[in-house]
C-alpha positions as CSV (number, residue, x, y, z in Angstrom):
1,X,7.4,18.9,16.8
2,X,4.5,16.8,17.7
3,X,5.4,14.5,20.5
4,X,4.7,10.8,18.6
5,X,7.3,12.5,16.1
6,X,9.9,12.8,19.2
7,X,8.4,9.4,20.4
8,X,9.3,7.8,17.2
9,X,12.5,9.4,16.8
10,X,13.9,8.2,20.0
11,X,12.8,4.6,19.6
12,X,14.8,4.6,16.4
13,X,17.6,6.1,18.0
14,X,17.0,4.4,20.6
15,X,17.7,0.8,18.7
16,X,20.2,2.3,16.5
17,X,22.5,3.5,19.5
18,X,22.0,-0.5,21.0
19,X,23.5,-1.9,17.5
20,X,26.2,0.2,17.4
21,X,26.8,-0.9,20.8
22,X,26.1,-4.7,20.1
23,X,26.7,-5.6,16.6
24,X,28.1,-2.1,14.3
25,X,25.2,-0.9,12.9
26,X,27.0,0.3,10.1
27,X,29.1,-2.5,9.0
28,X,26.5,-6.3,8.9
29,X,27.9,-9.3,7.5
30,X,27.6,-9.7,3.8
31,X,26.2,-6.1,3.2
32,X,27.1,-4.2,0.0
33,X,27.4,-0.8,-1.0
34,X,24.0,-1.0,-2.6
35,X,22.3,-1.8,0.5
36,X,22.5,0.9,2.5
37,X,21.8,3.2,-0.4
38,X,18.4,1.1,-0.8
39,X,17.7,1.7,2.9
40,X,18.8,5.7,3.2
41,X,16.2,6.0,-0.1
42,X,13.4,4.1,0.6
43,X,13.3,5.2,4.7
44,X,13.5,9.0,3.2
45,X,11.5,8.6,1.1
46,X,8.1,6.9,2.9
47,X,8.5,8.7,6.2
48,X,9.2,12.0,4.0
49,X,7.5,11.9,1.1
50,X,4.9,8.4,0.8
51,X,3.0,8.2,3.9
52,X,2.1,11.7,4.4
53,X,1.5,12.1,1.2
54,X,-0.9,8.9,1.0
55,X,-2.1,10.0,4.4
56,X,-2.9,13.3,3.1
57,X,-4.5,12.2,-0.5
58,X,-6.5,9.7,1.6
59,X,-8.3,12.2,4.0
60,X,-8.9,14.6,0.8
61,X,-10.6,11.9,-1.0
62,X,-12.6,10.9,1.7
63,X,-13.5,14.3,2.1
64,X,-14.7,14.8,-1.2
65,X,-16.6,12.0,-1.7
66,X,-18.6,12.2,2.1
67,X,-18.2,15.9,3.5
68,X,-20.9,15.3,6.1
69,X,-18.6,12.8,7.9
70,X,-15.2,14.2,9.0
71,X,-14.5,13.9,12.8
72,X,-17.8,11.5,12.6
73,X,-15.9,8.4,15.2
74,X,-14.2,11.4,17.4
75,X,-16.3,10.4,20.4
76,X,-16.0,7.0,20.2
77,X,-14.3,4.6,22.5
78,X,-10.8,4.3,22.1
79,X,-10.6,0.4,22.6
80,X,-12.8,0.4,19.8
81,X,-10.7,3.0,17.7
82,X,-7.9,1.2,18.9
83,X,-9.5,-1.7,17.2
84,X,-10.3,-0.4,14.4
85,X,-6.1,0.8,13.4
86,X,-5.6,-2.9,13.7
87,X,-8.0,-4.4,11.7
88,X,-7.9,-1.6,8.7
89,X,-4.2,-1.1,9.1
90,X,-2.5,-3.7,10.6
91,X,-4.6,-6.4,9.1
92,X,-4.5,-5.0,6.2
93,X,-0.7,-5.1,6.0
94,X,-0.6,-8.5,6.9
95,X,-2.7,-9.4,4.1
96,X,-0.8,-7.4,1.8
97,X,2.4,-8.6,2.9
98,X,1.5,-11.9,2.6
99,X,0.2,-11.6,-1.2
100,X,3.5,-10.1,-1.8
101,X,5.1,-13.4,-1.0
102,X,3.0,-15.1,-3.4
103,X,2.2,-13.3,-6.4
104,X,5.3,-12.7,-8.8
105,X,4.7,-8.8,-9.3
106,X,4.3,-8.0,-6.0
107,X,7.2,-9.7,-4.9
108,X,9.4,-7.8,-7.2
109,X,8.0,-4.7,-5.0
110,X,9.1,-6.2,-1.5
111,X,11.9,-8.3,-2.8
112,X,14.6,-5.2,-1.9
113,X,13.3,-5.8,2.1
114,X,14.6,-10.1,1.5
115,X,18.0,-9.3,-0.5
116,X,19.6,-7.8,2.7
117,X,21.9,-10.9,4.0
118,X,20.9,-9.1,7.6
119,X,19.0,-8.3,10.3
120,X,19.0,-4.6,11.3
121,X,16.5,-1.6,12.3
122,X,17.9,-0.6,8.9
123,X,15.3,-2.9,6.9
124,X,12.4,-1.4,8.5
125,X,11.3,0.4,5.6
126,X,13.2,-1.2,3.1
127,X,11.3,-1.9,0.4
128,X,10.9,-0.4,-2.9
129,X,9.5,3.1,-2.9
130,X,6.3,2.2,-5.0
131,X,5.4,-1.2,-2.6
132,X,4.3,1.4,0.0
133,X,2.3,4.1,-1.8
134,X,0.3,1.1,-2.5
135,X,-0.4,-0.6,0.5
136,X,-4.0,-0.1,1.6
137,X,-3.1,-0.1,5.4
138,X,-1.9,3.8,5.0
139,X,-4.8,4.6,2.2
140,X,-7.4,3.6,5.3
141,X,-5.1,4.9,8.3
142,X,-6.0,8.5,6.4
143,X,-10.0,7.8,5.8
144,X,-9.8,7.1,9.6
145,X,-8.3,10.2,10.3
146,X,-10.4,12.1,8.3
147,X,-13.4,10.6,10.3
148,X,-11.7,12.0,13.5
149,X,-9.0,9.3,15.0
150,X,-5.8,11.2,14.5
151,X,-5.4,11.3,18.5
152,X,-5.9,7.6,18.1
153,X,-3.5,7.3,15.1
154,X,-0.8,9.1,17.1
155,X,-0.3,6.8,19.6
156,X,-0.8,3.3,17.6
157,X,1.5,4.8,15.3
158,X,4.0,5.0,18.0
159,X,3.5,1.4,19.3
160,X,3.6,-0.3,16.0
161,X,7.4,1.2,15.5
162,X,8.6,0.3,18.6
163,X,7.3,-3.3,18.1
164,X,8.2,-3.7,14.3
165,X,11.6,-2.0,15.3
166,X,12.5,-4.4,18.1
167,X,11.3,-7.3,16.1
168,X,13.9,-6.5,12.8
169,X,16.9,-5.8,15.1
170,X,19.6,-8.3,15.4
171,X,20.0,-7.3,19.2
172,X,17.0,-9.5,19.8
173,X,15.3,-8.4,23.2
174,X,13.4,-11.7,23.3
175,X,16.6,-13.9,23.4
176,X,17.3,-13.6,27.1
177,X,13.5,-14.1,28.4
178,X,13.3,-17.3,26.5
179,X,15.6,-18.6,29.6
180,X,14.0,-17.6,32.4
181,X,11.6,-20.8,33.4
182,X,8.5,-18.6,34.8
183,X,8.7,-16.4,32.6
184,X,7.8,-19.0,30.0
185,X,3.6,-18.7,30.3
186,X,4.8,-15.2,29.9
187,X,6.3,-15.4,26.8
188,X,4.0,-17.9,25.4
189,X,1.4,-14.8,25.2
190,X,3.7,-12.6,24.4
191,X,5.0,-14.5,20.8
192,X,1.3,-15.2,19.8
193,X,0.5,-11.4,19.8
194,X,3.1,-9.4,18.6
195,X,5.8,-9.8,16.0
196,X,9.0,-10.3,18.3
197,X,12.5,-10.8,17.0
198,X,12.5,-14.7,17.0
199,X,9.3,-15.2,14.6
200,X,10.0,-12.5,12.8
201,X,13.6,-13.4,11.9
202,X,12.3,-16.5,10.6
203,X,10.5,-14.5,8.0
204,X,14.0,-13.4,7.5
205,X,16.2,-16.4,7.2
206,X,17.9,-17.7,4.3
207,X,18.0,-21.3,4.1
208,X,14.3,-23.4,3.8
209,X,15.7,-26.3,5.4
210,X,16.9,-23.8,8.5
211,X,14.8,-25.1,11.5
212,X,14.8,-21.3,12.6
213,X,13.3,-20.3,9.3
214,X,9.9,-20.1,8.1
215,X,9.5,-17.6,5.4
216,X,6.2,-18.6,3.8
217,X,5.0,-17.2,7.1
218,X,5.4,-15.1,10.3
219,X,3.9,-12.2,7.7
220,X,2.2,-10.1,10.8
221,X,4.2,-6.3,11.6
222,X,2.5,-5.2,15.0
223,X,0.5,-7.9,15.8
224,X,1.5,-11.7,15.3
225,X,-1.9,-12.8,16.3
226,X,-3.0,-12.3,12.2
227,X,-0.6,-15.7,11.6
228,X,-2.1,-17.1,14.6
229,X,-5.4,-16.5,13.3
230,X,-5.0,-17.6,9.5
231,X,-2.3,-20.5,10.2
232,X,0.7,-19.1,8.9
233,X,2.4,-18.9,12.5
234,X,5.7,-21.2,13.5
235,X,7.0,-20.6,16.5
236,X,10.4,-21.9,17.6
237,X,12.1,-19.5,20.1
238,X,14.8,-20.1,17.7
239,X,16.8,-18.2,15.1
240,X,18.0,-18.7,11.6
241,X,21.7,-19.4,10.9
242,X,21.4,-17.1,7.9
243,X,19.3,-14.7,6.1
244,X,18.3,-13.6,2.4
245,X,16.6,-15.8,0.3
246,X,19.1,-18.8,-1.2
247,X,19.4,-19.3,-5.0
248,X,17.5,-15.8,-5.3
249,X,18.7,-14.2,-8.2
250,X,20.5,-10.1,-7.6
251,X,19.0,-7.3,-7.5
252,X,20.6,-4.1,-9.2
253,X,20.0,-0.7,-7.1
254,X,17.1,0.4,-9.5
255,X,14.9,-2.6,-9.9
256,X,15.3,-2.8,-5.8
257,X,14.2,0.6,-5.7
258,X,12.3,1.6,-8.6
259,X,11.0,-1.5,-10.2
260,X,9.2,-2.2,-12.5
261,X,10.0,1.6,-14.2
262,X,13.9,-0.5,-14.0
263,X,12.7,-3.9,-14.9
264,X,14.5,-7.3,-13.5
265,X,17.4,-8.8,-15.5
266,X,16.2,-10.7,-18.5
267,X,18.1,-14.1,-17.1
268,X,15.6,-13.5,-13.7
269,X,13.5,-16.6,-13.8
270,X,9.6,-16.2,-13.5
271,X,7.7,-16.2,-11.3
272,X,10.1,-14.1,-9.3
273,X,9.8,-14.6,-5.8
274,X,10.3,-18.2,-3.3
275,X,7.9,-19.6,-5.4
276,X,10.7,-19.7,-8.1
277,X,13.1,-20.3,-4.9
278,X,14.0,-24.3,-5.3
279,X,14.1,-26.2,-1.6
280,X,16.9,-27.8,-0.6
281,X,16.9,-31.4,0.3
């Protein structure tokens, strides 16, 4: 077994073993039977099946269409390969995450990571099992393998799940430091580059007029600096009382899962998403 595959397994475990400890991993508030069907099924089937399967479909393509270039960035520098992960990957994703918050039939493919009234590892790769074969993050992450950065791939790989991992738990490792005075400047650096559990949970909260929640926002996985960047940061060192989405309509186990091939319910109002979502006063 290839060692950022034992990496990545212990980090999961890792966080897993800390909510059983802290908060029952198995049993959140307000979970249903449903839910952790949709996470077993879609976390099966991307690490299983989608993303080496994209990764692999990628690489061939590439292959095909420019022969003369595989292992052409091998030599390069890895700060610069390095760089390059994060702007065709993790940028990427931000971009595409946020477009799912915004345009009605991408929504329904992300919706199944919002319904959980929860935070948890368990919603890392929640999402319906179409959202990520499409994401263009993974599609690029295998043309820059193909040109020779799988050592480089390996690694960031590795760094993005222990980020994205810590910042969905709701055994927020964050919490604590936001007390300690000089660690503060500390901190202040830390939020503004990568996603930690307080910004992120705010993606995550339930009610718009939550101080603690912001989820027109706080769209970056590994690194935060993309919200930063393009001004869809908030920043509060606090957390949401709740989370979900309010007045958003139920998902059944299929459209979560499988949509559109199981469409939404015909009462679902369009478009479907927060931009159907009504604010409270």
């Amino acid at each position: 077994m290839p060692t950022s595959t034992i990496a990545i397994l212990a980090i999961y475990l890792g966080f897993a073993l800390l909510e059983l400890w802290r908060s029952n991993l198995f049993s959140k508030a307000e979970q249903t039977r449903d839910d952790g069907i949709v996470e077993i099924v879609s976390t099966v089937m991307l690490l299983g099946v989608t993303q080496p399967a994209v990764l692999f479909t990628s690489a061939a393509i590439a292959g095909w269409i420019a022969p003369e270039y595989a292992g052409a960035l091998a030599g390069i520098n890895i700060f610069a390969a390095i760089a390059l992960f994060l702007i065709l990957d993790d940028m990427m994703q931000y971009w595409w995450h946020r477009a799912s918050h915004s345009t009605p039939w991408l929504y329904n493919l992300h919706r199944a990571h919002h319904n959980a009234r929860y935070m948890s590892i368990r919603l890392v790769y929640r999402n319906n099992v179409i959202y990520y074969a499409m994401m263009p993050g993974i599609w690029l992450s295998g043309v820059l393998i193909y040109l020779g950065l799988g050592w480089v791939y390996a690694g960031y790989i590795v760094v993005k799940l222990l980020v994205i991992t810590g910042a969905h738990s709701d055994v927020a490792w964050d919490k604590p430091l936001y007390k300690i005075k000089w660690l503060s400047p500390v901190m202040w650096v830390v939020e503004r580059t990568i996603s930690t559990p307080a910004t992120h949970h705010a993606h995550h909260g339930r009610h718009a007029d939550d101080p603690g929640t912001h989820y027109k926002g706080n769209y970056g996985n590994l690194l935060f600096f993309w919200d930063v960047l393009f001004g869809t940061a908030k920043i509060t060192r606090t957390f949401p009382q709740s989370y979900g989405v309010e007045n958003l309509p139920e998902a059944k186990l299929g459209q979560q899962l499988l949509w559109p091939i199981f469409p939404e319910n015909k009462d679902m109002p369009e478009p479907v998403g927060e931009e159907a979502v009504p604010k409270t006063a």
